[in-house]
C-alpha positions, 0 to 999 in steps of 0.5 A: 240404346240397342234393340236388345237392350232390356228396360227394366220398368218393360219387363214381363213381370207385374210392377207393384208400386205397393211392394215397392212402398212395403219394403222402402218402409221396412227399410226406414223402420230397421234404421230406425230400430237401430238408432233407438236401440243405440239411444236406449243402451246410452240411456242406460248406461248413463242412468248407471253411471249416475248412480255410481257417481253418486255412490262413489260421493256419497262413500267420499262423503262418509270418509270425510265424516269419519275423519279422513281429509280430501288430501289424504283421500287425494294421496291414496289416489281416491280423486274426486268424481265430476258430477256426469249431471253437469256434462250431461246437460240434463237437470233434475227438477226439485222442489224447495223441500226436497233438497237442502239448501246448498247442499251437495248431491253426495251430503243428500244422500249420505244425509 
């Protein structure tokens, strides 16, 4: 190392390891914040998806009521939706009274 080489921890100006913590912190909290914020609108969005799942079985249910076959629901290309609750690996706890034996999510509601 030269003698003119500049060392930044023998610089002039007053090292607070203080404001080294501050800021290393506030680096961690906007990481943070930002994988919360990401979870948060995953959360969301799957709670909307839900919903529409079982809006989308509970009108297929309806069809079927009202005399249409799966078949001619399937060859005007209105397929059955898969439950996102199985994918998702999230279970909703019932109670034996809540929910009708063997009862599909879309006849629960359209029940």
């Amino acid at each position: 190392m030269s003698h003119n080489a500049k060392v930044h921890y023998l610089s002039r100006t007053t090292f607070d390891p203080n404001d080294s913590t501050v800021q290393a912190q506030a680096i961690v909290d906007a990481e943070m914040n930002k994988r919360m914020d990401l979870v948060h609108q995953l959360a969301v969005r799957l709670s909307a998806l839900e919903a529409t799942i079982a809006a989308v079985n509970a009108a297929r249910h309806a069809a079927i009521a009202a005399g249409w076959t799966e078949e001619q629901l399937l060859d005007l290309g209105l397929g059955a939706v898969e439950n996102s609750k199985q994918s998702g690996g999230r279970r909703v706890a019932r109670s034996e009274g809540e929910a009708t034996a063997g009862a599909t999510p879309a006849e629960e509601l359209a029940g």
